[in-house]
C-alpha positions in Angstrom: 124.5 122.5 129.3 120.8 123.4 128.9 118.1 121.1 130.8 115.8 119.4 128.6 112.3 121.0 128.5 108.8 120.0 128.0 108.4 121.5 124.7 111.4 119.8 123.8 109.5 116.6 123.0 107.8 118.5 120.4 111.1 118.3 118.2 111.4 114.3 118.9 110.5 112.2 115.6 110.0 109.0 116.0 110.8 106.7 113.1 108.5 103.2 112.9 107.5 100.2 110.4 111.1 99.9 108.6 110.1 98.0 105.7 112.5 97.2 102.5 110.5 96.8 98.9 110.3 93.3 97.6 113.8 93.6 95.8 115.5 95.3 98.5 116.3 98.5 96.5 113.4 101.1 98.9 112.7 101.2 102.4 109.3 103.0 103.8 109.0 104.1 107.3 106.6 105.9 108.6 107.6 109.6 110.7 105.7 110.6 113.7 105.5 113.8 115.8 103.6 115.7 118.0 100.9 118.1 117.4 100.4 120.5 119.6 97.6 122.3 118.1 95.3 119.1 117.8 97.0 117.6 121.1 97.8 114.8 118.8 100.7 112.8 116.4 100.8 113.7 113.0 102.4 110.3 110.6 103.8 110.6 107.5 104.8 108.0 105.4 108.4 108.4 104.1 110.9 106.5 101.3 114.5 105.8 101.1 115.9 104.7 97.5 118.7 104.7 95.4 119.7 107.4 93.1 120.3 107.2 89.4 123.5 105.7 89.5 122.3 103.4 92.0 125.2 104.5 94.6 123.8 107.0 96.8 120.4 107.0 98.9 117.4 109.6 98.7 114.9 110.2 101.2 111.5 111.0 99.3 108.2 111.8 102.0 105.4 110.0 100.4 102.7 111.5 102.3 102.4 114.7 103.6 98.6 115.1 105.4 100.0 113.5 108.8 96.9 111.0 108.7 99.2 107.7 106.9 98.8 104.5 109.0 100.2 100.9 108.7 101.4 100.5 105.1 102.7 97.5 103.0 104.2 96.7 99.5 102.1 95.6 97.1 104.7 95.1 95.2 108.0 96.5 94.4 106.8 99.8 93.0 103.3 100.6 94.9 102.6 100.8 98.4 98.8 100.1 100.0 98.5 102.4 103.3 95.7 102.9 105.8 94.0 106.5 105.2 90.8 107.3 105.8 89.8 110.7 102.8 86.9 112.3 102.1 83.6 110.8 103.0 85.7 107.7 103.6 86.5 110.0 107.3 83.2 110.5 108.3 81.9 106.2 107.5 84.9 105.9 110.0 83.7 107.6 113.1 80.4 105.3 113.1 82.1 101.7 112.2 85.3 99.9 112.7 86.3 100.3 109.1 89.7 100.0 107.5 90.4 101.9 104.1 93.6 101.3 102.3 95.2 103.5 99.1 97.4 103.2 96.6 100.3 104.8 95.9 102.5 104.6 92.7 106.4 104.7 94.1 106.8 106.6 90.5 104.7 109.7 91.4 101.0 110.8 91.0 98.1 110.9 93.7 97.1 108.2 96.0 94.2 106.7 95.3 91.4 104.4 97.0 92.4 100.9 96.6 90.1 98.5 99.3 87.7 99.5 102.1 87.3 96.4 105.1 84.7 96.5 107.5 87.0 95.2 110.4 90.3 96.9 112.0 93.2 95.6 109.4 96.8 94.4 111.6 98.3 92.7 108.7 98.0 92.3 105.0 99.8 90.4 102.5 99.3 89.7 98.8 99.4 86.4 97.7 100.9 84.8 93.9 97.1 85.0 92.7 96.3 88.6 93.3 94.5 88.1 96.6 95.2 88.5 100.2 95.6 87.1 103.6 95.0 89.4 106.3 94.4 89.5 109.6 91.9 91.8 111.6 89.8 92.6 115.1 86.4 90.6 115.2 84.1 90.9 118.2 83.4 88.1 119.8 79.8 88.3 120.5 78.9 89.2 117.0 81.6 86.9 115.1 79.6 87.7 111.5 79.7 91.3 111.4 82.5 91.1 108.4 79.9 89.3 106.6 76.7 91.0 107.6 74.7 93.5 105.2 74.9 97.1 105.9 71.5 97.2 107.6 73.2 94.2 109.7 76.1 96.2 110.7 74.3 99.4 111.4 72.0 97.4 114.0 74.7 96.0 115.9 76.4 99.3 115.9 73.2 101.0 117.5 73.4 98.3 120.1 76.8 99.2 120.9 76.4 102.7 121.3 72.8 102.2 123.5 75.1 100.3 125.8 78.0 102.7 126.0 77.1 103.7 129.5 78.2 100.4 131.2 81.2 97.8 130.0 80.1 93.9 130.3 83.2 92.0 131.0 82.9 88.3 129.8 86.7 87.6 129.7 90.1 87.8 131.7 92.3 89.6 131.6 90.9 92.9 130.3 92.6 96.3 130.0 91.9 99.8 128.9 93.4 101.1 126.0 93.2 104.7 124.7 89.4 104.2 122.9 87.9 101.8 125.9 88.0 98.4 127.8 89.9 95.7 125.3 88.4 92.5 125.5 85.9 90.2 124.2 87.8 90.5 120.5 90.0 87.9 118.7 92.6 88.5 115.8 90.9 86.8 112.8 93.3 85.1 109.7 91.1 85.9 106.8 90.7 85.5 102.9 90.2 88.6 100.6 88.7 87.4 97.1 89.8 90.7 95.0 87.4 89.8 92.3 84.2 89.4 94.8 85.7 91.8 97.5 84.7 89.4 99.9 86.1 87.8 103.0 86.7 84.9 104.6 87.4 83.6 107.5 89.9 80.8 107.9 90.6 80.9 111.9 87.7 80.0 114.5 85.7 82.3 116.4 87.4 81.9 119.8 90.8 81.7 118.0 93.2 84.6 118.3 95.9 85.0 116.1 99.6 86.1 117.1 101.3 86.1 113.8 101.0 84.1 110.5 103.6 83.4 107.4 102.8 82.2 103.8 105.3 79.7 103.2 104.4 77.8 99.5 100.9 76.7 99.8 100.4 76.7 103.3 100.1 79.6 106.1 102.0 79.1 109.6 99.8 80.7 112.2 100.7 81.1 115.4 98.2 81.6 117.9 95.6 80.3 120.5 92.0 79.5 120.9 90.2 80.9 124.9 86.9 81.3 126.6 86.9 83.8 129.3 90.2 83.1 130.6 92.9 83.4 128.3 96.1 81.5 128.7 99.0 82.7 127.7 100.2 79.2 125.4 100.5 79.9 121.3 100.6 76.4 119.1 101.7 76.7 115.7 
């Protein structure tokens, strides 16, 4: 039998996100797989369904660029996923922004559907057209979702002149693959589709594990800390 080698892991795909359509008839999933060239993953966003005679299942790849991030079903024929195009690329290397398309199940291009100024986790579309959502707010500037452009662009600048030294202000912290994580919160908010603006609904210090929309009412479970974070979530 032949030894696994390193390039070997090349081949590996790596399947993520199962997620059935609203009537249960698709499932997306999202492919990943090395890059060698770019020393990277490339993830496309893939489709099971059912045939015409509604007996067999297809596999249909929805997106083919390698860039496709967290997706959701708008509803049960269009899916919104994260993909930064165009200038849309560039606006991303200088702020936290997350940029969502849409895609028609039926065929035809993807096409810009909402741009936040925050890092998106969770999304979901409520009876009335809008959304919940949930995203990464920094703790020392809590307002920067709501801040002008010239706002944003100042705190940014301060963030960058200080990128030679980390302050830590909480515990525990950790490095990740972009920096040191801490001194964020994961933020429930409300996006008016009409006004494109958002909300906050959680408080500053509060961190949000995971939230459902049950009726009228969203379940969040989570916890509010400062400085020293205790693992205990309240509902």
């Amino acid at each position: 039998m032949k030894k696994i080698g390193l390039k070997d892991f090349y081949n590996y795909k790596y399947i993520s996100s199962l997620t059935l359509s609203p009537e249960g008839d698709k499932l997306a999933y999202i492919v990943s797989s090395v890059n060698e060239e770019d020393n990277d993953y490339d993830s496309n966003l893939f489709m099971m369904r059912r045939d015409a005679e509604g007996k067999n299942w297809q596999e249909v790849q929805l997106v083919t660029d390698g860039k496709a991030g967290e997706f959701f079903f708008e509803d049960n024929d269009t899916i919104l996923f994260q993909a930064k195009r165009g200038k849309d690329q560039k606006k991303g290397e200088e702020a936290p922004i997350t940029v969502f398309q849409r895609l028609s199940l039926g065929g035809g291009e993807a096409r810009k559907a909402y741009e936040f100024p925050i890092p998106v986790s969770d999304l979901r579309k409520q009876p009335d057209g809008n959304y919940l959502l949930t995203g990464q707010t920094f703790v020392k500037y809590p307002d920067y979702f709501a801040m002008t452009e010239a706002g944003r662009k100042k705190v940014l600048k301060e963030i960058k002149e200080n990128k030679d030294y980390e302050e830590l202000t909480e515990s525990p912290f950790w490095r990740n693959g972009e920096g040191i994580t801490q001194g964020t919160r994961n933020t429930l908010f409300h996006y008016d589709v009409k006004t494109g603006k958002l909300r906050r609904l959680t408080d500053t210090l509060f961190t949000v594990d995971c939230f459902e929309v049950i009726g009228s009412f969203a379940y969040v479970i989570g916890r509010t800390f400062e400085n020293r974070e205790e693992y205990k979530s309240g509902l």
